[in-house]
C-alpha positions in Angstrom: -11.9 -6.1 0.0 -13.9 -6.6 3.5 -17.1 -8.7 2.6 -19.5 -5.7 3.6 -22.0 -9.1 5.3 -19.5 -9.4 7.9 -19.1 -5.5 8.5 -22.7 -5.1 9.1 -22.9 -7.9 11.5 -20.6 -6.4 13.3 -19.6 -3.2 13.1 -18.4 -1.9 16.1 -15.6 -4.1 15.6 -14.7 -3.5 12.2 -14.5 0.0 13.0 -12.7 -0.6 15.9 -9.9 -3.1 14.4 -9.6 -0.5 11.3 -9.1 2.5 14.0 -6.0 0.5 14.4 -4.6 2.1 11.8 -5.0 5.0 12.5 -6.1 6.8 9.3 -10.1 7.5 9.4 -12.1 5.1 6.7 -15.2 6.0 5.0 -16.9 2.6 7.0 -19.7 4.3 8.3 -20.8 5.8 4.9 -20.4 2.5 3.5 -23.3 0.9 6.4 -25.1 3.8 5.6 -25.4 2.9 1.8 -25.5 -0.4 2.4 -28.6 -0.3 4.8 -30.1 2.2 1.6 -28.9 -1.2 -0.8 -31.0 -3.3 1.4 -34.1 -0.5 1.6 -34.2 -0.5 -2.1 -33.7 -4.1 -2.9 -37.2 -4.7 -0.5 -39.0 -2.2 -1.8 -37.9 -3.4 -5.3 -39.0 -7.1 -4.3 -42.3 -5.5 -2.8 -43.1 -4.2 -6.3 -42.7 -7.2 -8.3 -44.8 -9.5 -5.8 -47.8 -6.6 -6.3 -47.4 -6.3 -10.0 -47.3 -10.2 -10.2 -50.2 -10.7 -8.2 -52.4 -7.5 -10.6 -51.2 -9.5 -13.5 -53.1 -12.8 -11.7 -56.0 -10.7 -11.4 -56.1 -9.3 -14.5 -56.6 -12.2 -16.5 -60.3 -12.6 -14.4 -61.1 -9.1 -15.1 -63.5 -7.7 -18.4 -61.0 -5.8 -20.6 -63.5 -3.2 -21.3 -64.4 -3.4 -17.4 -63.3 0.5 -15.2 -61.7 -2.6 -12.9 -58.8 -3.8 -15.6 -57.9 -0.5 -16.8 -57.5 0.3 -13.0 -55.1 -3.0 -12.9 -53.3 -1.6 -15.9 -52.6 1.7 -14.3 -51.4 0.4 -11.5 -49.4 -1.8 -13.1 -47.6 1.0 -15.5 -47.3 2.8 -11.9 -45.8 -0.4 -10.2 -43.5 -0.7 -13.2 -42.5 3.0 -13.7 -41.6 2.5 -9.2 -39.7 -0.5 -10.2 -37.5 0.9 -12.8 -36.4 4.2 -10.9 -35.9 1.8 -7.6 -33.0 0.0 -9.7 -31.7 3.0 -11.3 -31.5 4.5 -7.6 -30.2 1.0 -6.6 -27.3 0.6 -9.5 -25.8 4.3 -8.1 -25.7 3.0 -4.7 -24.3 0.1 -5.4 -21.7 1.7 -7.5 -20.5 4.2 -4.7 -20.6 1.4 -2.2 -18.2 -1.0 -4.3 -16.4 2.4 -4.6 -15.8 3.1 -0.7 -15.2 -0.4 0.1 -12.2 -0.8 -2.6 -10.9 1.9 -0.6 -11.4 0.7 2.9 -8.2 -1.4 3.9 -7.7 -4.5 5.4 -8.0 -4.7 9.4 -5.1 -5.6 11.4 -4.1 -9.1 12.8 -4.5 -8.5 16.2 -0.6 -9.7 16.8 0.2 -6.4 15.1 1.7 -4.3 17.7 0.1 -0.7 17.1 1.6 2.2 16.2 1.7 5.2 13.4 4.8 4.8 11.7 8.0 2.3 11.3 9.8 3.3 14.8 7.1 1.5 16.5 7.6 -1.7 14.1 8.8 -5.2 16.7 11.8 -6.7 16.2 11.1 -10.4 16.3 14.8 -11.9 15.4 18.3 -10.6 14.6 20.4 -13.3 12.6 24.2 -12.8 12.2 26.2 -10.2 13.9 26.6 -6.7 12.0 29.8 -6.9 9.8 32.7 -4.7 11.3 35.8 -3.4 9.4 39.1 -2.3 10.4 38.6 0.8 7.9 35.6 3.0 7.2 32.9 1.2 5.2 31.7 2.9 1.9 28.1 3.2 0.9 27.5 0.8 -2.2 26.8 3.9 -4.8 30.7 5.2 -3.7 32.1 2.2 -4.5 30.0 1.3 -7.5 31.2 4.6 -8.9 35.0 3.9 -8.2 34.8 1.0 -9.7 32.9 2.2 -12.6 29.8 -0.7 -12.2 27.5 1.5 -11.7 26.4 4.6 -13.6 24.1 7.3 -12.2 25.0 9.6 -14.1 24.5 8.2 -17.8 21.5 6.9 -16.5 20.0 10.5 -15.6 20.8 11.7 -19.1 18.8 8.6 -21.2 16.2 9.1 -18.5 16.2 10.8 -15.3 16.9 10.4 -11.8 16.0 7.5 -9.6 16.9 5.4 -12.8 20.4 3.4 -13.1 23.0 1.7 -15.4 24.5 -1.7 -14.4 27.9 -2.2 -16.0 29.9 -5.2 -16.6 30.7 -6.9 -13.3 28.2 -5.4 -11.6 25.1 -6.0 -14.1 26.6 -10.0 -14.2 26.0 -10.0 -10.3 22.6 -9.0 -10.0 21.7 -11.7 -13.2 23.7 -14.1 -10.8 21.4 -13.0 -7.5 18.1 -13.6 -10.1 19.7 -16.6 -10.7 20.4 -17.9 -7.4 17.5 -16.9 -5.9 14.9 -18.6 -9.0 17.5 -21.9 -8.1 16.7 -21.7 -4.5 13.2 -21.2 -4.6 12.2 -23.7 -7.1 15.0 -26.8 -6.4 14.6 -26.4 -2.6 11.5 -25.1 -1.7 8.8 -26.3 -3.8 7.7 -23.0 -6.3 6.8 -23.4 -9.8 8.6 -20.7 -12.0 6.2 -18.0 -13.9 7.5 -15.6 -16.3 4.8 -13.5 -16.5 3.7 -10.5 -18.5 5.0 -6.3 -17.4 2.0 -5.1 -18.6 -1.8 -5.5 -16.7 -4.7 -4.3 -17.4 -6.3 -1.9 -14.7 -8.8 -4.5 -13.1 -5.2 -6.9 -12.1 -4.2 -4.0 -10.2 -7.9 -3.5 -8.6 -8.0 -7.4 -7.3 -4.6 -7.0 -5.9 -5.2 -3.5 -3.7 -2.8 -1.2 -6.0 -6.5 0.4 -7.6 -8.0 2.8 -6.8 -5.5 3.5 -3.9 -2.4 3.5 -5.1 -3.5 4.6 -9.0 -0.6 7.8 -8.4 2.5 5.8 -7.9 1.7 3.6 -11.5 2.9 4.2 -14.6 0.1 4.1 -17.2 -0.2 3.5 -20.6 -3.8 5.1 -21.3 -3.7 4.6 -24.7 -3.5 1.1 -24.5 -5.3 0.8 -21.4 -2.5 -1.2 -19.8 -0.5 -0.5 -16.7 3.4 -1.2 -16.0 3.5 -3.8 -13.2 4.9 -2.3 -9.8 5.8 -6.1 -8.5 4.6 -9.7 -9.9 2.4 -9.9 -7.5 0.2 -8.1 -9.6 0.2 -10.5 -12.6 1.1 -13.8 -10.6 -2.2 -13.5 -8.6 -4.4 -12.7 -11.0 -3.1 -16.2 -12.4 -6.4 -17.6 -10.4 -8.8 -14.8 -10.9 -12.6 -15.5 -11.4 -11.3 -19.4 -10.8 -12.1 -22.3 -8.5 -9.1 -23.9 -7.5 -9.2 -27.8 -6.1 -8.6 -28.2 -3.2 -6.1 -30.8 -4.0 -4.0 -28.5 -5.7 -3.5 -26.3 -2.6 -1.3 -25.0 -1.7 -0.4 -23.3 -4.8 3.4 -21.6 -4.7 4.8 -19.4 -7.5 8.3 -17.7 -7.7 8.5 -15.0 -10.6 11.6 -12.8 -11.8 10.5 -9.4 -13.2 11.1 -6.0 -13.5 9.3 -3.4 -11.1 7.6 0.1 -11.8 6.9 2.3 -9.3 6.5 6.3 -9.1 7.7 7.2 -6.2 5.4 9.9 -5.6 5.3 10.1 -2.0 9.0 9.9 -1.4 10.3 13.2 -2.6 13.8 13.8 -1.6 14.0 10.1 0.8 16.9 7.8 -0.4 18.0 9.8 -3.5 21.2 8.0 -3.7 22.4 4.5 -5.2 19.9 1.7 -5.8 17.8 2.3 -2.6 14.6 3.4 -4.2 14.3 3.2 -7.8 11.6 3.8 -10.2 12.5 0.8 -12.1 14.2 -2.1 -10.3 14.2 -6.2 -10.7 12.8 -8.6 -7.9 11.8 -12.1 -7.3 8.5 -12.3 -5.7 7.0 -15.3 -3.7 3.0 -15.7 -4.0 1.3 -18.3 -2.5 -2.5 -19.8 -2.2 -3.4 -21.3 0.5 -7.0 -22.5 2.6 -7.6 -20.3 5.1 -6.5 -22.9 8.2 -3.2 -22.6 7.2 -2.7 -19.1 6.1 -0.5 -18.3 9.6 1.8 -21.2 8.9 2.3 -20.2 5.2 3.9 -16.7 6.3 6.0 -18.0 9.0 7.2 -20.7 6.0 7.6 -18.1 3.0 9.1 -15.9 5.4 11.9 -18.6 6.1 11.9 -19.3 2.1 13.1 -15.0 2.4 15.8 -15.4 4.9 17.0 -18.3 3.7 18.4 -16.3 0.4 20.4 -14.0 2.9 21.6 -16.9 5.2 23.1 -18.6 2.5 24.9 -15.5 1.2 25.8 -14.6 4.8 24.7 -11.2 5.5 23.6 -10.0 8.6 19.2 -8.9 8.8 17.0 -8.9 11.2 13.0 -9.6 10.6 10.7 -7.0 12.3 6.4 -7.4 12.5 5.0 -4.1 11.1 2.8 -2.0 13.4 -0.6 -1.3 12.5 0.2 2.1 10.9 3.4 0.9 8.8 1.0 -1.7 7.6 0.1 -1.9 3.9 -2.8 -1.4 2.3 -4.1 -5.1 1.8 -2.2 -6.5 4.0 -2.8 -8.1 7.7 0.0 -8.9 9.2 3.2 -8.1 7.3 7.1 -9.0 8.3 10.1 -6.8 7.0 13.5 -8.7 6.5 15.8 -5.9 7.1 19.5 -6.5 6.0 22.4 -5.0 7.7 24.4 -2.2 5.1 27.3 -1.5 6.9 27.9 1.5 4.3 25.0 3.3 5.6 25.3 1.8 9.5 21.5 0.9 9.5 19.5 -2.2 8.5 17.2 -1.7 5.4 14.4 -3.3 4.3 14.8 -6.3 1.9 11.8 -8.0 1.7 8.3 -8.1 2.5 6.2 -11.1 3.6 2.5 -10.6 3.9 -0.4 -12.5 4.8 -3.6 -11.1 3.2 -6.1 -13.2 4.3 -9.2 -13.3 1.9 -9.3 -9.5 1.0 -7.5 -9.7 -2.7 -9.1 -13.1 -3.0 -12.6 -11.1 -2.5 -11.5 -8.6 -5.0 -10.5 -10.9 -7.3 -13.1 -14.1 -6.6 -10.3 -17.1 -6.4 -11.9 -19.8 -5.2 -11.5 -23.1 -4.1 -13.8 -26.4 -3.6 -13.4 -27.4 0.4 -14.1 -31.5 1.2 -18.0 -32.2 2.1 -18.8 -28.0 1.2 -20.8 -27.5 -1.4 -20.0 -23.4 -1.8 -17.1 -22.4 -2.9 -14.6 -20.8 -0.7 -12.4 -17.8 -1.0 -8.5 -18.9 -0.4 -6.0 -16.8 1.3 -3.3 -15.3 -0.6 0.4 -15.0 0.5 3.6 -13.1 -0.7 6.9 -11.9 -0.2 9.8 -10.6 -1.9 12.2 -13.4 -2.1 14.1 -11.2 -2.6 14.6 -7.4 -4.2 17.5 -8.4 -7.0 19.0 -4.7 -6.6 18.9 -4.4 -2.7 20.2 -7.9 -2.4 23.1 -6.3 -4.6 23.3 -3.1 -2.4 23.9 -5.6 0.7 26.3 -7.4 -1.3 28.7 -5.0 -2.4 28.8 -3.4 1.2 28.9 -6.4 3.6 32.0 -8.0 0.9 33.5 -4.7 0.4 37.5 -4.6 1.1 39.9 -1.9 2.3 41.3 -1.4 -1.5 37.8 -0.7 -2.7 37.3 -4.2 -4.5 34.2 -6.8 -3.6 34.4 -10.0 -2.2 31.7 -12.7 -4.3 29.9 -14.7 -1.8 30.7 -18.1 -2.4 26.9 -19.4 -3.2 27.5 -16.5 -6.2 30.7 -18.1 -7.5 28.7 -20.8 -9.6 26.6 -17.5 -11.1 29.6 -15.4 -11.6 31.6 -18.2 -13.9 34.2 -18.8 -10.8 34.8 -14.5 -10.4 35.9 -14.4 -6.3 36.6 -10.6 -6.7 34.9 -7.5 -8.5 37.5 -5.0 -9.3 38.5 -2.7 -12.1 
């Protein structure tokens, strides 16, 4: 969440910066309630002084006296003013907190602007596109051939968008988990959390998925809980309403879980294969950091990203989202995009964003700067490190071969209990 001190200290800017964009923000309601916030609290604080000074003067005055029953109207006036000021005052307040959760983050001003993902910079392209001397298959062709994976069984326990791993192929994704949990924690210095699938609504509000995103979650009203769309969710609310030391920054979490996620604004895109699931397994990266070195964090969890495809040799590129491919909280974001020969495109992988203090504001984490005596909000950090059923996807059609069988990349052998080839 912007800190709405800063937006009226400078608003021409903020407006600006969030024109960037390029969706319209309710910013100038929220100055306009804000200034009200401001009128109220005054008059509010005017009140009290005048019925703190009648109550002085009171005590001096005769109680039978025309002059203290005078004091005594006022001061039932003064306090009748008072209450309907902060009545008037809580409502405001409440709508303001209400816009601002729903005002996003402004862009870095590296982002490169545009309104969608074709104006998205390519910043590096690692590893040549693999090449076959037959045509490629898409990963849900040969997962069906092979009988790994199954669409179709999945679609009757559930529905669509919804898939069965099988054999080989559910052993290689608990093998890429695997891996990539190894990697992360043995080479680059994360601490492993297992954390809960189920938040309550206010984890989702400190992270940006409430209220904007409240469509796309699965809910369980009943229990007031909601099905975690990625562990960023319950990995940063790890700190919430907490003052970190500063000696413990930075703090670096890896987590394996499961992800939820509606779909709802992706009718009939990517209706094949493991592309864009409702449910789906991924190993997130969230880090906390002091502000000073927010910009070195992403370029390093970024790397801590690549580095899983690097080792498993498959072509990707990294790209730095334009200003209206941006997400909600984020700003500044890079895609890792690896190369699926099947489909003769490079698709997204992983996402690394810097947040800057907006879910720390949301959620107050804290920490306790040298010679400060405030606390100050940290910056917050994450990427997918990476998507377990993508990674798969890449996999199976960078490795495949002409007779329809896969190739295990050699960091997988360990995982896969020495298996070089999935077949029949």
């Amino acid at each position: 969440m912007l800190d709405i001190r800063q937006v009226t200290a400078d608003p021409e800017s903020f407006a600006r910066r969030l024109a960037r964009r390029g969706k319209e923000t309710r910013l100038s309601e929220a100055l306009k309630l804000d200034a009200r916030r401001r009128e109220l609290i005054g008059k509010t604080d005017a009140l009290r002084s005048d019925k703190s000074n009648l109550e002085k003067e009171m005590r001096s005055a005769d109680k039978k006296s025309p002059e203290f029953a005078a004091f005594r109207e006022r001061m039932r006036e003064d306090g009748e003013a008072i209450k309907n000021l902060e009545e008037e005052l809580k409502s405001v307040e409440a709508e303001l907190d209400e816009i601002m959760l729903a005002i996003p983050n402004v862009p870095d001003d590296v982002c490169p602007d545009g309104l969608s993902d074709e104006q998205n910079r390519v910043l590096r392209v690692v590893g040549e596109p693999t090449h076959f001397d037959f045509a490629p298959k898409t990963h849900d062709e040969i997962g069906t051939a092979l009988g790994i994976l199954d669409f179709e069984r999945a679609v009757k326990i559930t529905q669509t968008r919804f898939t069965v791993y099988r054999d080989q192929a559910a052993r290689l994704e608990r093998a890429v988990v695997n891996f990539m949990l190894d990697l992360h924690t043995q080479q680059h210095g994360y601490t492993e959390i297992l954390p809960p699938f189920l938040v309550n609504p206010m984890s989702m509000q400190s992270t940006g998925q409430f209220p904007k995103f409240r469509e796309e979650a699965y809910e369980l009203e009943r229990d007031e809980l909601v099905l975690i769309p990625t562990a960023e969710v319950p990995v940063t609310n790890l700190h919430r309403d907490e003052i970190i030391e500063y000696s413990d920054l930075p703090i670096r979490y890896v987590a394996y879980t499961p992800c939820f996620r509606r779909e709802a604004g992706s009718y009939g895109k990517d209706t094949r294969g493991l592309i864009r699931q409702h449910q789906f397994q991924k190993v997130e990266l969230v880090q906390f950091v002091e502000p000073s070195k927010s910009d070195e964090a992403l370029e390093l969890l970024t790397g801590h990203a690549e580095k899983v495809l690097q080792l498993l040799k498959i072509p990707y590129r990294v790209v730095i989202l334009c200003t209206g491919d941006l997400g909600f909280s984020s700003a500044r974001t890079y895609d890792i995009e690896a190369w699926m020969p099947g489909q003769n495109c490079y698709r997204e992988i992983s996402s690394c964003s810097n947040f800057r203090d907006y879910q720390a504001r949301r959620a107050s984490i804290r920490y306790r700067a040298p010679g400060q005596k405030k606390p100050q909000l940290v910056h917050t950090l994450n990427g997918s490190g990476l998507a377990a059923g993508r990674t798969v996807v890449a996999i199976i059609e960078n490795y495949q071969q002409a007779d329809g069988t896969v190739v295990v990349p050699e960091v997988l052998r360990p995982y896969m209990g020495g298996l070089e080839v999935i077949g029949r």
